[in-house]
Residue frames relative to the residue before (quaternion, step in Angstrom):
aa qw qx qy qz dx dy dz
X 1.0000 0.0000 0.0000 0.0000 0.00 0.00 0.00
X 0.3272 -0.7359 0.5658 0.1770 3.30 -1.08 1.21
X 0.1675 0.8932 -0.3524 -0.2235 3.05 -1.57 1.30
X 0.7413 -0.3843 0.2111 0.5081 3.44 -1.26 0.31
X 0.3894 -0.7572 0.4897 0.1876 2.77 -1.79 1.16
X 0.4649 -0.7536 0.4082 0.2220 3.95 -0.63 0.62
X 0.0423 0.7163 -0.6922 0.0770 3.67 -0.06 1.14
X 0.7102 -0.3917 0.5442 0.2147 2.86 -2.13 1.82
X 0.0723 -0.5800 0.7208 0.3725 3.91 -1.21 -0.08
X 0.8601 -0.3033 0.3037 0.2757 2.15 -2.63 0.40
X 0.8452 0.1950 -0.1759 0.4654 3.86 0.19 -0.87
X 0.0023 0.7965 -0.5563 -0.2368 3.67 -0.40 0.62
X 0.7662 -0.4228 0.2474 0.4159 3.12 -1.54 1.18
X 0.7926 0.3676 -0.3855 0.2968 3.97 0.20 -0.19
X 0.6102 0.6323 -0.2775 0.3884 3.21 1.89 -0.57
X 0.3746 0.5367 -0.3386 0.6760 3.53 2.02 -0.57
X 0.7532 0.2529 -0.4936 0.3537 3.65 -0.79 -0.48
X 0.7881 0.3967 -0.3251 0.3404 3.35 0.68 -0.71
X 0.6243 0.4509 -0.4642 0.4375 3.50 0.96 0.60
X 0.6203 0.4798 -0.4128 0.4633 3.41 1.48 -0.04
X 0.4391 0.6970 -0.4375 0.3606 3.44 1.33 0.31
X 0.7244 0.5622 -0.0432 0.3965 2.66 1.26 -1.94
X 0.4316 0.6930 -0.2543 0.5185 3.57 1.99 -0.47
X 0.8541 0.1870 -0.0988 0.4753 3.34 0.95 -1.26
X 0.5381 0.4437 -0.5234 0.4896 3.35 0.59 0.43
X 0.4502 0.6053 -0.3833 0.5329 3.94 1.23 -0.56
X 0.8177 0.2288 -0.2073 0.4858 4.06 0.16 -0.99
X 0.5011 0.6044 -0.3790 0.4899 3.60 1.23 0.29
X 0.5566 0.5595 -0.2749 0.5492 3.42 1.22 -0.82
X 0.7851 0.2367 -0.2390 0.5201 3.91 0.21 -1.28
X 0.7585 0.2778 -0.4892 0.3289 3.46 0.55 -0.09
X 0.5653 0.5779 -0.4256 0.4066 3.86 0.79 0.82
X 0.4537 0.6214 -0.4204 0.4810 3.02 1.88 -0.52
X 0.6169 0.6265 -0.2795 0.3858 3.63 0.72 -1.76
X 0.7958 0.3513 -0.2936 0.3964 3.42 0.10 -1.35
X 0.7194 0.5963 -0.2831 0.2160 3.38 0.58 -0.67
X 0.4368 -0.7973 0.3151 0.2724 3.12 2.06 -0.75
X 0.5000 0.4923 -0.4409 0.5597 3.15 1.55 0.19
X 0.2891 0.7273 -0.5614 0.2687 3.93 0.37 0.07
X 0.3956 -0.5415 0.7380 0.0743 3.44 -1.67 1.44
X 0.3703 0.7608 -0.4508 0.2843 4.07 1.10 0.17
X 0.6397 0.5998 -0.1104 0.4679 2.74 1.08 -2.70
X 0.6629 -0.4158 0.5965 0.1786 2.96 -2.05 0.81
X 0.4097 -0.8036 0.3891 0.1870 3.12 -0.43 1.46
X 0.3397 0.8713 -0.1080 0.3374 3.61 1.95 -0.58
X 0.8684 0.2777 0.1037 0.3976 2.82 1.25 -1.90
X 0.3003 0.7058 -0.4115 0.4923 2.79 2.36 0.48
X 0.5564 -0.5687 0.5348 0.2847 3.48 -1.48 0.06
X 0.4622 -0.6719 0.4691 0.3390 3.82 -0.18 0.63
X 0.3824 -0.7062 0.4265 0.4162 4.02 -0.07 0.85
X 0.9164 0.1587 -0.1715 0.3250 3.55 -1.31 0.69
X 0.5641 0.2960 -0.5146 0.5738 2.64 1.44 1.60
X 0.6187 0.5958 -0.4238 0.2873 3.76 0.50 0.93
X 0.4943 0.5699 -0.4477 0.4800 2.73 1.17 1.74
X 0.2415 0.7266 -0.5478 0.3371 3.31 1.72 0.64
X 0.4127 -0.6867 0.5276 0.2825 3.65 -1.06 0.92
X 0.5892 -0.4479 0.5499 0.3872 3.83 -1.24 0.68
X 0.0996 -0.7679 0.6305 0.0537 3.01 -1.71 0.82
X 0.3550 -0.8541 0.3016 0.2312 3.00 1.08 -0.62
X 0.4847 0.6818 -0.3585 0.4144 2.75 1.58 0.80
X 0.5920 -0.7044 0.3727 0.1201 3.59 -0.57 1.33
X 0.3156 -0.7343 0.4721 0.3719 3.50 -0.62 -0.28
X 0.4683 0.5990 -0.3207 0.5649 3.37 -0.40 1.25
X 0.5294 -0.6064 0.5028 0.3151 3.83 -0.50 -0.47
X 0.5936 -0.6203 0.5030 0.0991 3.19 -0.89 1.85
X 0.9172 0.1710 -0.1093 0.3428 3.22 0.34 -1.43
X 0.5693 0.3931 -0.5309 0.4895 3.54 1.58 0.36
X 0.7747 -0.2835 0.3793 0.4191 4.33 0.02 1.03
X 0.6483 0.3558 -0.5330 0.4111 3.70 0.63 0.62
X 0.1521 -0.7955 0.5734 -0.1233 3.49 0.17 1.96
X 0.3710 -0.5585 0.6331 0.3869 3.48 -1.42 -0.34
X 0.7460 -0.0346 0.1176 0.6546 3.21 1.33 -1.22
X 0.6197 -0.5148 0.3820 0.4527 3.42 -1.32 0.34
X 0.5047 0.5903 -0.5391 0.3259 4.18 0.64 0.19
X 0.6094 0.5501 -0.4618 0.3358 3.67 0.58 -0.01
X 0.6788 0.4811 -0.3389 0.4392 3.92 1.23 -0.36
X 0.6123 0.4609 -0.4563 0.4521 2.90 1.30 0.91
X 0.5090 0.6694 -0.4317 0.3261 3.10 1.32 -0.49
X 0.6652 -0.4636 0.4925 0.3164 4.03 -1.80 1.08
X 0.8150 0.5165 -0.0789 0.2508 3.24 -0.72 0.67
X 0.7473 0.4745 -0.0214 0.4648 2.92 1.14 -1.50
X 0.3687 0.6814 -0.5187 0.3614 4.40 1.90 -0.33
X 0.7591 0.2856 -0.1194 0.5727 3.83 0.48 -0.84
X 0.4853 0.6140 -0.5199 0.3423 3.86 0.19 0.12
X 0.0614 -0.6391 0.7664 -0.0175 2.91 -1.48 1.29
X 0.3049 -0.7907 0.5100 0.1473 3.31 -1.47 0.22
X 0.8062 -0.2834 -0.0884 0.5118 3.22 0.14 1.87
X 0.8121 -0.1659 0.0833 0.5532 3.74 -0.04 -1.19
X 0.6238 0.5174 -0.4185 0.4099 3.67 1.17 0.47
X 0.8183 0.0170 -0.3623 0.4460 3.65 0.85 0.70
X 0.6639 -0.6206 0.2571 0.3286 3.44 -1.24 -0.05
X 0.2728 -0.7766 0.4685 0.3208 4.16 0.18 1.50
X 0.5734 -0.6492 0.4404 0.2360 3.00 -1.80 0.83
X 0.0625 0.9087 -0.4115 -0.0327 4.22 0.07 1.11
X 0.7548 -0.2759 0.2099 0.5569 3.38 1.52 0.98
X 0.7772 -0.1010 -0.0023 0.6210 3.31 0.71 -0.39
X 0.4840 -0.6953 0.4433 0.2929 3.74 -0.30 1.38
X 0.7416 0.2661 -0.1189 0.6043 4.13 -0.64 0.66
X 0.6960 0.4859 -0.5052 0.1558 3.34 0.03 -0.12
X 0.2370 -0.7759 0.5517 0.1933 3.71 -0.42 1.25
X 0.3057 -0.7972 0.5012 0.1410 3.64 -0.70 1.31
X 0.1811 -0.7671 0.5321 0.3094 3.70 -0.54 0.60
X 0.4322 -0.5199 0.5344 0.5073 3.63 -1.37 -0.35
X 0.6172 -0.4565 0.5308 0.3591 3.17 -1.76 -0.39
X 0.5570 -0.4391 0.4782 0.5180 3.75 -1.27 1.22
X 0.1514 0.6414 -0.7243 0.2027 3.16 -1.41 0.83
X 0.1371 -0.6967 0.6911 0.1351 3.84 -0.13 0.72
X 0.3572 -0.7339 0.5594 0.1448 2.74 -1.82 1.17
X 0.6747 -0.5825 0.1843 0.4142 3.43 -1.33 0.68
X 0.7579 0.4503 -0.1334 0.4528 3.57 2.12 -0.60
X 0.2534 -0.5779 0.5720 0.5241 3.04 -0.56 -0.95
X 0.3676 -0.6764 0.6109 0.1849 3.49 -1.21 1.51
X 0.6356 -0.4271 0.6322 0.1183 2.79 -1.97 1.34
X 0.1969 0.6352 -0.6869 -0.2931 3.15 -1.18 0.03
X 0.7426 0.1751 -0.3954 0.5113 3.95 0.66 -0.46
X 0.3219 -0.7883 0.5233 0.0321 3.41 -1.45 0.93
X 0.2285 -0.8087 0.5046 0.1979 3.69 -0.77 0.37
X 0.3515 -0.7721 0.5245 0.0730 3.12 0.11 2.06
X 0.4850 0.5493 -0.5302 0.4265 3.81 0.31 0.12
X 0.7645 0.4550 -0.3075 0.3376 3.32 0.66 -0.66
X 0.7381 0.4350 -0.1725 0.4861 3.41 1.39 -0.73
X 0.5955 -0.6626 0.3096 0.3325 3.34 -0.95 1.17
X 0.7045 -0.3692 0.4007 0.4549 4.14 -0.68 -0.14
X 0.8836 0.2531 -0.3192 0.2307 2.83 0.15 -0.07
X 0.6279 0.4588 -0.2986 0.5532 2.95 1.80 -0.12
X 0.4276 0.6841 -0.5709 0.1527 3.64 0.73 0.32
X 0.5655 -0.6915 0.4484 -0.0317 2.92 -1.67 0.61
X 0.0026 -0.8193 0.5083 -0.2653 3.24 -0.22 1.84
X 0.3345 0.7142 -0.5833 0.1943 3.51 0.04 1.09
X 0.7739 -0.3083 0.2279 0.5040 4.15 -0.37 -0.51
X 0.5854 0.5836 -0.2190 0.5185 3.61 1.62 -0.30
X 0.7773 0.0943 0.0353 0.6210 3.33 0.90 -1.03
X 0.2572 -0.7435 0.6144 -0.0603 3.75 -0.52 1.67
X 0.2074 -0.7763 0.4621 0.3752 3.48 -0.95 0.42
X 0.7079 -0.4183 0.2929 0.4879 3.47 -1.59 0.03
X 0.7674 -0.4961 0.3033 0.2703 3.19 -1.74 1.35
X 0.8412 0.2571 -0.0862 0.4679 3.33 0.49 -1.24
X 0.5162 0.6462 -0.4853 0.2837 3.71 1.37 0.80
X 0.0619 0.7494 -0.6591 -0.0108 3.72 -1.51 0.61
X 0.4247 -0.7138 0.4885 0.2673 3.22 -0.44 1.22
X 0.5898 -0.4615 0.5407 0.3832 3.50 -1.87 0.13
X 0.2466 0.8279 -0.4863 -0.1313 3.28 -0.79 0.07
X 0.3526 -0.7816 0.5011 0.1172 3.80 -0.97 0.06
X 0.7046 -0.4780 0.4755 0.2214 3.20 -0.99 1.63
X 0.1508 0.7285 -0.6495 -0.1572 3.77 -0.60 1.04
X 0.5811 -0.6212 0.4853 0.2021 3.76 0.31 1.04
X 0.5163 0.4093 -0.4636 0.5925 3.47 0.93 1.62
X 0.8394 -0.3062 0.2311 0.3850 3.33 -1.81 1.03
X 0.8573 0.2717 -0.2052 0.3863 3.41 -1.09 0.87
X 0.3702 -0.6181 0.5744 0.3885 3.61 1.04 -0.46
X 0.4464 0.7071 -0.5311 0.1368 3.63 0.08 0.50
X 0.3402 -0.8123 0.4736 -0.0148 3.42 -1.27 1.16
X 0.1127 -0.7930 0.5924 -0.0865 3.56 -0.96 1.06
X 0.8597 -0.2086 0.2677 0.3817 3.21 -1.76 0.72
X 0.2261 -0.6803 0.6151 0.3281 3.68 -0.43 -0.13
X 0.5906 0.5095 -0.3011 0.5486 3.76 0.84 -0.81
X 0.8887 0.0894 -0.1855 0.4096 4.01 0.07 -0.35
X 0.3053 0.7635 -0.4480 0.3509 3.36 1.78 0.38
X 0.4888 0.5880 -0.4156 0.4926 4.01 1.17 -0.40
X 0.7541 0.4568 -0.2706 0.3865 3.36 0.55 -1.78
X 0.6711 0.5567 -0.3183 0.3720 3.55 0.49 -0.99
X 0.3946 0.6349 -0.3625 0.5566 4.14 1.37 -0.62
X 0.7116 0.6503 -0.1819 0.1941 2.67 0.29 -1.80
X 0.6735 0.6037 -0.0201 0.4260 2.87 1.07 -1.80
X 0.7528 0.4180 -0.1277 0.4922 3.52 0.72 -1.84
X 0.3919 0.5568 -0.3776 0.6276 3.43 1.78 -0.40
X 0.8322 0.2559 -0.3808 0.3114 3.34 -0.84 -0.81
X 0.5697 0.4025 -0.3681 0.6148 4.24 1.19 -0.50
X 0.6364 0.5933 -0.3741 0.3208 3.59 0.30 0.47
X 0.6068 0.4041 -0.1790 0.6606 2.71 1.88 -1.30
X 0.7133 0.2737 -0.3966 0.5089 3.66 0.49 0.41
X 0.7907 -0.4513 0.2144 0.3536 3.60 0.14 1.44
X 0.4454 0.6286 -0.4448 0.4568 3.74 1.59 -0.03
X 0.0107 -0.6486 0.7508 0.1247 3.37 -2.31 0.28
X 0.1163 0.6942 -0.7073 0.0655 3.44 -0.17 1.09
X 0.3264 -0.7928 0.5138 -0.0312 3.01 -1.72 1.15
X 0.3012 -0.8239 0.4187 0.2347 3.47 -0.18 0.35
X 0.4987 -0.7113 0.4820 0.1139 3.60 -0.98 1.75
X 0.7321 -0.1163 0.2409 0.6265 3.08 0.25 -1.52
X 0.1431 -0.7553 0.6004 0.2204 3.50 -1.91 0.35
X 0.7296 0.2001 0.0044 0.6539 3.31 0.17 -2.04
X 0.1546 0.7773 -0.5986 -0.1169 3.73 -1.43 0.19
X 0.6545 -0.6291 0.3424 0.2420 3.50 -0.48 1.01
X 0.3740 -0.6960 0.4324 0.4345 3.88 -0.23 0.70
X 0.4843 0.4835 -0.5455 0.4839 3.81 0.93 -0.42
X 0.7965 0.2808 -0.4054 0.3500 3.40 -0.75 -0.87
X 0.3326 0.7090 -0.3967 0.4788 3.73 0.98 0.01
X 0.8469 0.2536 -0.2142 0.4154 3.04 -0.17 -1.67
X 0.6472 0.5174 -0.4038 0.3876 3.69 1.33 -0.74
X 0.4768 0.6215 -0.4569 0.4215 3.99 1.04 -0.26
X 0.6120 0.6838 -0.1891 0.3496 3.19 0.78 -1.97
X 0.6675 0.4139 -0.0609 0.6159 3.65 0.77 -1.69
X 0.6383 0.4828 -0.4227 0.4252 3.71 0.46 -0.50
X 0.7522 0.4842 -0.2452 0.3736 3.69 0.98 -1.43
X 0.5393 0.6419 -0.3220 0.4398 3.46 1.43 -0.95
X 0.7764 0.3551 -0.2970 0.4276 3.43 0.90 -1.22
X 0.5165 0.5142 -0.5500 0.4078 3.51 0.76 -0.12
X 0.4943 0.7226 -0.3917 0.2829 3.63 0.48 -0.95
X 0.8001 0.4257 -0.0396 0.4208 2.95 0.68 -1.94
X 0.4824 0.7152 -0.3488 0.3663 3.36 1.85 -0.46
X 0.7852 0.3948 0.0310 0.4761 2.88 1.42 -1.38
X 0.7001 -0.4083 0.2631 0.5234 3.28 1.52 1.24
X 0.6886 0.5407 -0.4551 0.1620 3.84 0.05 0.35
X 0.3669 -0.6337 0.4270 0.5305 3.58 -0.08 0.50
X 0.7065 -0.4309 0.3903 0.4035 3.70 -1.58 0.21
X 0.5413 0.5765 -0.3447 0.5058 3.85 1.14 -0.33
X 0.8320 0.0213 -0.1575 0.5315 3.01 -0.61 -0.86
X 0.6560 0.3630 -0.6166 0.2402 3.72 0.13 0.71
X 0.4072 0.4847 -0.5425 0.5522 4.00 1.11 0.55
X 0.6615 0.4561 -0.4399 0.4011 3.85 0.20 0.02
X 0.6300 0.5342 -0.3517 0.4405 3.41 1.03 -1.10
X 0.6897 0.6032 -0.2330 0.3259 3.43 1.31 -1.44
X 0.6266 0.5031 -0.2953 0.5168 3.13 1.11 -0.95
X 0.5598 0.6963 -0.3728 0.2505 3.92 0.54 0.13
X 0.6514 0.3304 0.0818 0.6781 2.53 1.90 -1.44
X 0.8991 0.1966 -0.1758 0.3494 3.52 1.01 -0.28
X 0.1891 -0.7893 0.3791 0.4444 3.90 1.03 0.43
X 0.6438 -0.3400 0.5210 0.4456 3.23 -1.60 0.62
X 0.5257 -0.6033 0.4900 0.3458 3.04 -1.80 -0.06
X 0.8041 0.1402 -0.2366 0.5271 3.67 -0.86 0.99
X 0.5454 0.3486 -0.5631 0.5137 3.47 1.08 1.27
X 0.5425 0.6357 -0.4630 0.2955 3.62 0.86 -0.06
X 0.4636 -0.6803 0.4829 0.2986 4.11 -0.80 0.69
X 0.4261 0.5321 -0.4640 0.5657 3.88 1.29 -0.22
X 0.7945 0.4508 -0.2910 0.2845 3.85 0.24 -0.64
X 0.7081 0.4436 -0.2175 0.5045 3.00 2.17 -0.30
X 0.4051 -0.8194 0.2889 0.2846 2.88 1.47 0.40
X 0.6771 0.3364 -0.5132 0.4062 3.53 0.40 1.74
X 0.5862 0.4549 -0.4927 0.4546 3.30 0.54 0.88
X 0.1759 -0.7093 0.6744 -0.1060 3.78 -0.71 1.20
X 0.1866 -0.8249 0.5264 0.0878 3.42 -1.40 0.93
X 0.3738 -0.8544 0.3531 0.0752 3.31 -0.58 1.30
X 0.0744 0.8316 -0.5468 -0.0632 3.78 -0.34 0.38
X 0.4139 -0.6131 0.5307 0.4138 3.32 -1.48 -0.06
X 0.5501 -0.5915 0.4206 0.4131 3.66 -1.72 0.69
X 0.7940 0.3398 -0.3965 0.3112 3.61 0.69 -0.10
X 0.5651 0.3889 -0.1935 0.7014 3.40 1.83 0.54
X 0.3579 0.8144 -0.4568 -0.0066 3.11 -0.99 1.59
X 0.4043 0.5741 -0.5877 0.4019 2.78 1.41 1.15
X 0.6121 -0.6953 0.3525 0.1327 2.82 -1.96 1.24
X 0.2176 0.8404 -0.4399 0.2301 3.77 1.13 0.83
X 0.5556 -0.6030 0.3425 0.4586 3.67 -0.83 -0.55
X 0.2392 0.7874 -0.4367 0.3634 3.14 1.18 0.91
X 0.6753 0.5410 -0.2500 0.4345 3.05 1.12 -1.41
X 0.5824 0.5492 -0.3995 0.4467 3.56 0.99 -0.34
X 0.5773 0.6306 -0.2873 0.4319 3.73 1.42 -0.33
X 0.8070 0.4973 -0.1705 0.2690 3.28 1.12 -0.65
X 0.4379 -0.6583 0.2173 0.5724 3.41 0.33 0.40
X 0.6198 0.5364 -0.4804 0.3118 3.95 0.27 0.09
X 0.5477 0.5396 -0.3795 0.5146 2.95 1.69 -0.41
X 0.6746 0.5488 -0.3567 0.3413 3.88 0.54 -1.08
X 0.6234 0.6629 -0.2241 0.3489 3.28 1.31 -1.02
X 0.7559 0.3535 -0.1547 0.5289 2.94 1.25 -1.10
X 0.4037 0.6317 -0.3643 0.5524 3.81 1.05 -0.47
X 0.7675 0.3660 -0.1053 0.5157 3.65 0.56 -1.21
X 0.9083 0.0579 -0.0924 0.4039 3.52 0.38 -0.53
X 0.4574 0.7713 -0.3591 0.2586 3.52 1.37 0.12
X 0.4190 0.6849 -0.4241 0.4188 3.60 2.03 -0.03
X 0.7448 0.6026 -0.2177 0.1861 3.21 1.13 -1.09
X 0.4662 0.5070 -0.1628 0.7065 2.88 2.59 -0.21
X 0.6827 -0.4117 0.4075 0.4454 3.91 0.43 0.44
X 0.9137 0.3062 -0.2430 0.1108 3.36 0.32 -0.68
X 0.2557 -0.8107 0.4471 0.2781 4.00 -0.31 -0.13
X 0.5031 -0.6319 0.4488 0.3823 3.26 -1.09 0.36
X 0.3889 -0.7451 0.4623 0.2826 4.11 0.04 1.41
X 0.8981 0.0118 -0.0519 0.4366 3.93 0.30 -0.77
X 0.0386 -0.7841 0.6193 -0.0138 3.08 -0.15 1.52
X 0.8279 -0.3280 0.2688 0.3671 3.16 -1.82 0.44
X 0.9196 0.1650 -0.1370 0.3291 3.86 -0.12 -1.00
X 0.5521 0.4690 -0.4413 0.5297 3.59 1.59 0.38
X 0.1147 0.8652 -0.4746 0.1140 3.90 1.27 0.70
X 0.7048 0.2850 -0.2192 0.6116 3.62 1.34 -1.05
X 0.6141 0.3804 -0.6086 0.3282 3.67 0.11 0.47
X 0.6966 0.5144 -0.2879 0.4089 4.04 1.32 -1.01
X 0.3932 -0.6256 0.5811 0.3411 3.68 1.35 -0.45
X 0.6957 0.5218 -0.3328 0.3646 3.71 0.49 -0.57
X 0.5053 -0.6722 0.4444 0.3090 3.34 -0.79 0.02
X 0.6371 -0.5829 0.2811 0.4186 3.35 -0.84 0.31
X 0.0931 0.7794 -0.6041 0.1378 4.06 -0.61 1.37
X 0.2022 -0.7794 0.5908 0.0506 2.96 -0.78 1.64
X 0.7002 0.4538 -0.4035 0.3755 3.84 1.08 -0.07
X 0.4561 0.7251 -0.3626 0.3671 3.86 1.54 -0.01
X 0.2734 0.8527 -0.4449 -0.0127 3.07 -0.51 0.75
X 0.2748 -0.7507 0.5906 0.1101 3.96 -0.22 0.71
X 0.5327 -0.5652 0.6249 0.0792 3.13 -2.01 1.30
X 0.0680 0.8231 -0.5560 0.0931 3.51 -0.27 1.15
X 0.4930 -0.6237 0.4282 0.4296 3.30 1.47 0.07
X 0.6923 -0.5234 0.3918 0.3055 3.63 -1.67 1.02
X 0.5744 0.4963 -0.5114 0.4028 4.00 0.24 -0.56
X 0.8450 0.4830 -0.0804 0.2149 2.52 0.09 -2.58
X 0.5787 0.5079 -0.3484 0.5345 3.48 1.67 -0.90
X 0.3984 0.7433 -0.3325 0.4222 3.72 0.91 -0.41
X 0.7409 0.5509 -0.1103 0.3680 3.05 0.30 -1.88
X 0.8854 0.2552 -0.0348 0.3870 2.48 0.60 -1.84
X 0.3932 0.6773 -0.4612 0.4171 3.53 1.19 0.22
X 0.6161 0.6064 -0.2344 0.4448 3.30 1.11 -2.09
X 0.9123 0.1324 -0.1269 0.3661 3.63 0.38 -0.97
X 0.5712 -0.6391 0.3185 0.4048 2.99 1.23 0.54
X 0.2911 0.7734 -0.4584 0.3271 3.85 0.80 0.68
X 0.5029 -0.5344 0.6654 0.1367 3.16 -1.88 1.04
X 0.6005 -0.4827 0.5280 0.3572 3.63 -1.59 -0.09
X 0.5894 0.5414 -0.3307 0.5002 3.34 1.09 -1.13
X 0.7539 0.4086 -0.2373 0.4565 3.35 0.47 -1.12
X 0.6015 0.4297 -0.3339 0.5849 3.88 0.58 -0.18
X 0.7179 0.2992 -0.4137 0.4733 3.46 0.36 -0.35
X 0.7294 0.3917 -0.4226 0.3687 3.78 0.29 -0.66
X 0.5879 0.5497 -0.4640 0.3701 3.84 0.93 0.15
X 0.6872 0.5795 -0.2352 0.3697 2.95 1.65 -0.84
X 0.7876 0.3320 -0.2754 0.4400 3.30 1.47 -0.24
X 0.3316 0.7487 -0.4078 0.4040 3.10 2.08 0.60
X 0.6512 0.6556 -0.2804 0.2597 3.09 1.31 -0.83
């Protein structure tokens, strides 16, 4: 009888333990990498931009402080905040509650657009006001700017904006940021929130969606939904009224925010061309020319865009 010949196997019993050692000390590694958060894994997006993650927590939400969109109940105590609205979702206080200031006759240099064909105009200047809504199924990119609140911007003009709060920093300023990017849902729930007060108080369903829309943009006409307009306050002023234009974070920026792309979107005397009331802490990426431009001559978006496509 022939016999069989005995061959060693392939893995002896000490060379297996020592790759199943080597197994776990290998899945110990990625799963300490993970927890810790310091992972090259993560979306590179969602990192804080270096030397701005030391902006102090505010605790302000996206949405409006003072209509009940809190993190927690510590903000209705916060200084500041009895009259605070929060950009286009309530009405700032300008001396006489409601009053909608007009400009002076002043023909303009165009004829204003009101609907517009954003196809034609580059990102950054498109155009979102009650005339021109954006497309159902848009959401901008955006990026984590690694400052109080989780707030989020453009990914394209999220550099510039740093940029900005950096330079009034380095001159003895602390402006803070209220609100940036907001979702058209939470929109539409602001929107519906203001109408129904209206009506609380005796308006027919007309003219209280008109009143609302003054103070609140429809959904998907609001720049928070397009993600380049970001409200600014000062740290020792933070309710969102026309005060804020009094303070020096406001002057600073009023005065020098062109130089960063951006402009202040609703200023006091162009009140009937934006539909908006008067907000000195709004401000929208419009890019370096065009904010230029329009600083120099004292232009609206509406206006800058309808010269621009007049051309």
């Amino acid at each position: 009888m022939r016999r069989k010949r005995y061959r060693e196997p392939v893995f002896s019993g000490g060379f297996t333990a020592f790759l199943l050692v080597l197994v776990l000390i290998g899945c110990g590694v990625i799963l300490f990498i993970v927890m810790s958060g310091d992972s090259d894994l993560g979306i590179a997006s969602l990192r804080p931009p270096v030397g701005y993650d030391n902006e102090p927590e505010l605790n302000i939400a996206e949405g409006n402080a003072s209509l009940g969109e809190r993190p927690d109940d510590g903000l209705a105590s916060t200084p500041g905040y009895a009259n605070a609205g929060e950009g286009e979702d309530d009405e700032p206080y300008n001396g006489e509650t409601g009053t909608y200031y007009e400009r002076p006759d002043v023909p303009p240099a165009v004829e204003l657009l009101t609907e517009v064909d954003n196809s034609l105009l580059p990102w950054y200047l498109k155009l979102v006001n009650r005339y021109n809504f954006l497309e159902y199924e848009f959401y901008p990119q955006l990026t984590y700017l690694g400052v109080g609140g989780g707030h989020r911007f453009d990914t394209r003009a999220y550099r510039a904006l740093l940029d900005m709060l950096e330079s009034a920093r380095s001159e003895g300023l602390n402006p803070i940021i209220a609100s940036s990017f907001r979702s058209v849902s939470r929109q539409t729930y602001l929107f519906n929130r203001q109408v129904q007060r209206h009506i609380d108080v005796g308006y027919s369903a007309e003219d209280a969606f008109e009143a609302a829309r003054r103070v609140v943009a429809y959904p998907g006409t609001s720049e928070h939904n397009l993600g380049l307009a970001v409200d600014i306050v000062s740290s020792d002023y933070h309710g969102l009224t026309a005060r804020q234009a009094e303070t020096p974070e406001g002057i600073w920026l009023a005065e020098n925010s062109y130089r960063y792309g951006f402009v202040m979107r609703y200023p006091y005397y162009q009140q009937h061309i934006t539909n908006i009331i008067f907000e000195p802490w709004h401000f929208r990426y419009v890019g370096v020319y065009a904010a230029a431009e329009m600083f120099a001559r004292g232009l609206v978006l509406e206006e800058f865009v309808s010269e621009l496509l007049a051309r």
